[in-house]
C-alpha positions in Angstrom: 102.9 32.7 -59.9 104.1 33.4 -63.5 107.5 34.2 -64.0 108.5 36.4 -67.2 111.8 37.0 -68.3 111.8 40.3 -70.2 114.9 41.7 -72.6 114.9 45.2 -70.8 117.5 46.2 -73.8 116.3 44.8 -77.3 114.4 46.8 -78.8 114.7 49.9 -80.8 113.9 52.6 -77.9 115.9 51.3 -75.3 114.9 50.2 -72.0 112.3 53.1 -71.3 109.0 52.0 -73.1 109.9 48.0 -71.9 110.1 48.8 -68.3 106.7 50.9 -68.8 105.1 48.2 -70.6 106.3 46.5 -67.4 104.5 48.9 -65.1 100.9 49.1 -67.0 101.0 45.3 -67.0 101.4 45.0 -63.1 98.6 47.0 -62.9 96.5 44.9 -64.3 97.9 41.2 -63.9 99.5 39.4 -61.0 103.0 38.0 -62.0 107.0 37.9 -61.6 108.8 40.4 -64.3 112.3 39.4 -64.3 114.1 42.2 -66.3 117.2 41.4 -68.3 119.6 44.4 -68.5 121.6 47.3 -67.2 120.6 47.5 -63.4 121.3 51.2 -63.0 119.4 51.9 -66.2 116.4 49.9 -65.5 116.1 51.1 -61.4 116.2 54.6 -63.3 113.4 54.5 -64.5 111.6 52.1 -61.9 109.0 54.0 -59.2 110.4 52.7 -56.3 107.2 51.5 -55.1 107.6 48.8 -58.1 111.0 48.2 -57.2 109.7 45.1 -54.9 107.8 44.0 -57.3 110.6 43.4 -60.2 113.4 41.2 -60.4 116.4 42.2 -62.3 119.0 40.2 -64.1 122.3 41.8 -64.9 123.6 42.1 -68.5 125.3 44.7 -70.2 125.7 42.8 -73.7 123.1 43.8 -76.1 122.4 41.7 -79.3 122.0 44.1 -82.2 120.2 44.1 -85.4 123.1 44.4 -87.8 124.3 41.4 -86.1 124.3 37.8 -86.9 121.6 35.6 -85.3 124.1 32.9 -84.9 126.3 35.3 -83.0 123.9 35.2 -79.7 124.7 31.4 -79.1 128.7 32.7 -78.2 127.6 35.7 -76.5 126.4 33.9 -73.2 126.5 37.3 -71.7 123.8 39.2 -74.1 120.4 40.2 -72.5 118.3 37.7 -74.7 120.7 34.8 -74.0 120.5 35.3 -70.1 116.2 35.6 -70.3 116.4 32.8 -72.2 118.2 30.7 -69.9 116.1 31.5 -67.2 113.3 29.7 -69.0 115.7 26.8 -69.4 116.5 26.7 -65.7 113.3 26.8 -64.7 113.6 30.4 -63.3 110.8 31.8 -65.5 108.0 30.6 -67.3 108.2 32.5 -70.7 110.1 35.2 -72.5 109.6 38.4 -74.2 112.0 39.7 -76.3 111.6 43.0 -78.8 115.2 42.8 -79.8 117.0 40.3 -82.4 114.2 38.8 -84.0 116.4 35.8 -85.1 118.7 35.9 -82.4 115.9 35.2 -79.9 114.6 32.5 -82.3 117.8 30.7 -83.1 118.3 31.1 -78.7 114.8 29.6 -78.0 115.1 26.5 -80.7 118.7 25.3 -79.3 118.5 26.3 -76.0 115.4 25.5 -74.8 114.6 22.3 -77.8 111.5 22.0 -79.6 108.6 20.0 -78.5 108.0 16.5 -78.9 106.7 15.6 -83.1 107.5 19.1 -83.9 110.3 19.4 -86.5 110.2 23.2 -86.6 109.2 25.9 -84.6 106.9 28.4 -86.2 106.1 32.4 -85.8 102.4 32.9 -85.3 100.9 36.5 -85.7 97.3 37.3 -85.2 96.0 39.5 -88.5 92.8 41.3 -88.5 89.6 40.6 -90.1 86.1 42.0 -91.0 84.5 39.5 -88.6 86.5 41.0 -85.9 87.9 37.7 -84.7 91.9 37.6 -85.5 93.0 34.5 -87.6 96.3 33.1 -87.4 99.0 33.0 -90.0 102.3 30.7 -89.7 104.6 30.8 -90.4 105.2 34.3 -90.2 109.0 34.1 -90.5 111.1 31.5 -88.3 111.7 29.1 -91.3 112.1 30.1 -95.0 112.6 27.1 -96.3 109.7 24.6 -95.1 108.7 20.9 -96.0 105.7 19.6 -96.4 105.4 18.2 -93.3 106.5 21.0 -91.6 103.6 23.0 -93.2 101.5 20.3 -92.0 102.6 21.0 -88.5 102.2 24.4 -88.2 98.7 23.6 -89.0 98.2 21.5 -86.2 100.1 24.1 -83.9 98.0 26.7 -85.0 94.7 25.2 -84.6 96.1 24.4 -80.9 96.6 28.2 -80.0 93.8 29.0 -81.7 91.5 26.9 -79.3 93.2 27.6 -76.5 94.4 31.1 -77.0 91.4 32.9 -78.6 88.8 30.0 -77.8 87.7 29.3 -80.8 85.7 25.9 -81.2 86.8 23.7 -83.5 89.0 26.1 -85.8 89.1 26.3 -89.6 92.7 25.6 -91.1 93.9 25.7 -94.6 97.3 26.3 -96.6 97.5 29.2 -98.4 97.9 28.9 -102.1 97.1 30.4 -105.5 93.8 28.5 -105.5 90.8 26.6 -103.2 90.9 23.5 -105.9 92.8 20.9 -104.9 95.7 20.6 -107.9 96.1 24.2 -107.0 99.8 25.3 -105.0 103.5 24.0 -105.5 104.3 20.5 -104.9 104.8 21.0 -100.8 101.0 22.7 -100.3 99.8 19.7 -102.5 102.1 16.8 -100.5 101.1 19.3 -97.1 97.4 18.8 -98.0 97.4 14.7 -98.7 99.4 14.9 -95.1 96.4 17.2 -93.6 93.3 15.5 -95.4 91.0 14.3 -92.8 92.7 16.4 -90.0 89.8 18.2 -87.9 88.9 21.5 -89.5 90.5 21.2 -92.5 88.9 22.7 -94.9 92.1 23.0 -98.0 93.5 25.4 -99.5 93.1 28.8 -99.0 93.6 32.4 -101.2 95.4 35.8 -99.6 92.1 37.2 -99.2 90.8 34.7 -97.1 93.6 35.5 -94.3 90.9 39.3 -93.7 88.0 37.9 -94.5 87.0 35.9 -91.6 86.6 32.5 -93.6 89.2 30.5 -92.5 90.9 30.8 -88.5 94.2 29.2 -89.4 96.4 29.9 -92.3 99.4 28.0 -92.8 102.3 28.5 -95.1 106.0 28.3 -95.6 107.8 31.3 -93.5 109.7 33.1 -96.5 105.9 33.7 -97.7 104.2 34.5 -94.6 106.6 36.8 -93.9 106.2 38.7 -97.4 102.3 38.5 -96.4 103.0 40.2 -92.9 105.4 42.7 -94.5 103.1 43.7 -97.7 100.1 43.6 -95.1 101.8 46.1 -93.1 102.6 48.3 -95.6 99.0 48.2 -97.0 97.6 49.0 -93.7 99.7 51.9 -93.0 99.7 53.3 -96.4 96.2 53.3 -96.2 96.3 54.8 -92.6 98.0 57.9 -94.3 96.0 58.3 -97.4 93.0 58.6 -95.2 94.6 61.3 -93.3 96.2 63.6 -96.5 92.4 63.4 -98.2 90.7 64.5 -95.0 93.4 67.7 -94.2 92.7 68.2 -98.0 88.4 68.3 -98.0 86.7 70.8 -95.3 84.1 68.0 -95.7 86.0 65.1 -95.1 87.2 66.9 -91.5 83.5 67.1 -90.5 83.1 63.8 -91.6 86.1 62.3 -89.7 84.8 64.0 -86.3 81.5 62.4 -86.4 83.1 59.5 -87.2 86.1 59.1 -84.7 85.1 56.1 -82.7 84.5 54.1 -86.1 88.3 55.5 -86.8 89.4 54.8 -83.4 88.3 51.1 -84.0 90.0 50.8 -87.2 93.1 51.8 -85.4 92.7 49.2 -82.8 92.4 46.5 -85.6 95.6 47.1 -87.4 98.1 48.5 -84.3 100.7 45.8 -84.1 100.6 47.1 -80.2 97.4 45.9 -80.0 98.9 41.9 -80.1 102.1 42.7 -78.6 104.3 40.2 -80.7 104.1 36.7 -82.1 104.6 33.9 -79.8 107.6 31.2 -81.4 105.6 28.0 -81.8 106.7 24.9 -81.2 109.5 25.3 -78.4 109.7 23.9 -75.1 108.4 26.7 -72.9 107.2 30.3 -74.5 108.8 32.8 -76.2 106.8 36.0 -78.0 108.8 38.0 -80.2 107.7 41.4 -80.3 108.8 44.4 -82.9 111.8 45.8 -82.5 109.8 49.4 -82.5 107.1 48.3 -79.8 106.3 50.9 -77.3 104.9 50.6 -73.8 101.7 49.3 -74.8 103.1 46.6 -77.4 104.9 45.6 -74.1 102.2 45.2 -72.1 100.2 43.2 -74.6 102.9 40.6 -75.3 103.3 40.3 -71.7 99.8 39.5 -71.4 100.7 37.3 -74.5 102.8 35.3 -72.5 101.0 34.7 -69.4 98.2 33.1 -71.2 100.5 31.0 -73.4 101.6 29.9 -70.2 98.1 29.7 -68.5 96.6 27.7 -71.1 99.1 25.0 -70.9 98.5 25.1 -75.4 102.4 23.0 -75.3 100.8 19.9 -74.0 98.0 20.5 -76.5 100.2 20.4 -79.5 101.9 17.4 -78.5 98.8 15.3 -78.6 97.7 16.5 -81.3 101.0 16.1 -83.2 101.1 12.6 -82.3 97.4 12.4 -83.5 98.5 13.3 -86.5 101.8 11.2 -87.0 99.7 8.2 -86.0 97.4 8.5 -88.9 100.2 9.3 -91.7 101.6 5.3 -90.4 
């Protein structure tokens, strides 16, 4: 059975909406939660008919976001540090974490090691597109200072989750860049795309747009940028969220409009809630770690427990080492 390690503490909320996320998934899925945190807290607000069902881990020290990432690697005693070492012991499978973004990253990369031919672990999100089918951006934030050949890794990594996560055949990947020609980019997407030319489904370099468009299934990039993507996406998305709302409260039309067309809205919705996807899985690490927001609630949970079980499931790890080596072997 699946084992995962969840920070009961991290995220913004507290530990309510975590141990329902808990809950709703046990509904649905067979597998071990092992939650990380303040016992009398968490057994608080367990149903004691789950109470068999969940493990609990004690830790009282909480990581927080004004913190330091490199502050959780002294504080053996932190919620995140003890989930994390559970995956390193062999006690769990996977982790999920909505607290210290870069305190769970920093954790998972020297704790639990990166995977053989990967130089640097990457954050992968899932972003929406017309098609309907999610592509993949990374990284989305664990390095802001890439290489080339770290770029050109996160491309193999991605197209590895991307078969083995969504099941897509024979995925599309390209490095984002100011332009599909060739001379386009800065010197690392142009030494990145010699390193990647002849990979399978390569197709070059890519534009912003084509992240929503459907076009291309994996979009790689250094992190500092795809985190500004992420972040600007985000903002887009829920600005335009609220603009529909103030113009329909504004038009008596516009309201009769929006109830004939609530299920086209409620779809919409579904597309860009980050609860939806649940977090973004650290690529690249021994093990699996998803990092979720900080302001996830129960259903955000769920998902990126869900997240986790399948990254686990699809055994997409062994994947990317193969294909890594693939990849060194024809750069020699």
């Amino acid at each position: 059975m699946v084992k995962i390690a969840i920070d009961a503490m991290g995220g913004d909320f507290g530990p309510e909406p975590i141990v329902k996320g808990c809950i709703q998934a046990l509904k649905k899925k067979l597998f071990m939660p092992i939650l990380v945190g303040n016992k009398d807290e968490i057994l608080a607000l367990l149903p004691k008919r789950y109470r068999a069902k969940i493990l609990i881990v004690e830790a009282d020290d909480v990581i927080s976001m004004s913190d330091a990432a490199t502050d959780a690697v002294k504080r053996k005693e932190s919620t995140i540090y003890k989930a994390i070492e559970l995956v390193k012991n062999g006690e769990a499978h996977g982790v999920v974490s909505a607290g210290h973004s870069g305190a769970t990253m920093t954790l998972a990369t020297l704790r639990l090691g990166r995977l053989k031919g990967v130089s640097r672990p990457a954050l992968a999100t899932l972003m929406p597109t017309r098609s309907g089918r999610r592509s993949i951006l990374l990284d989305a934030g664990a390095n802001v200072d890439s290489k080339a050949v770290h770029i050109a890794e996160f491309a193999v990594m991605g197209g590895c989750y991307a078969e083995d996560l969504l099941k897509i055949q024979n995925p599309s990947i390209g490095i984002l860049a100011n332009g599909e020609e060739a001379s386009k980019g800065n010197e690392i997407t142009k030494e990145a795309f010699k390193i990647l030319s002849g990979y399978p489904g390569f197709k070059g370099n890519v534009e912003g747009s084509d992240i929503f468009n459907g076009s291309c299934d994996v979009i790689t990039c250094d992190g500092f940028v795809g985190n500004l993507v992420l972040k600007a996406s985000e903002g887009v998305a829920s600005t335009i969220s609220l603009l529909i709302k103030d113009y329909i409260r504004k038009s008596p039309i516009a309201i009769t409009g929006a109830l004939l067309m609530r299920k086209v809205f409620k779809l919409l919705k579904k597309q860009i809630d980050y609860a939806e996807i649940g977090g973004a899985p650290l690529i690249g690490i021994k093990g699996c770690v998803i990092v979720s927001h900080g302001k996830s609630n129960s259903k955000a949970i769920e998902n990126a427990i869900y997240q986790a079980i399948n990254y686990v499931d699809t055994g997409v790890n062994e994947h990317i080492v193969t294909r890594l080596e693939e990849l060194k072997s024809k750069e020699v």
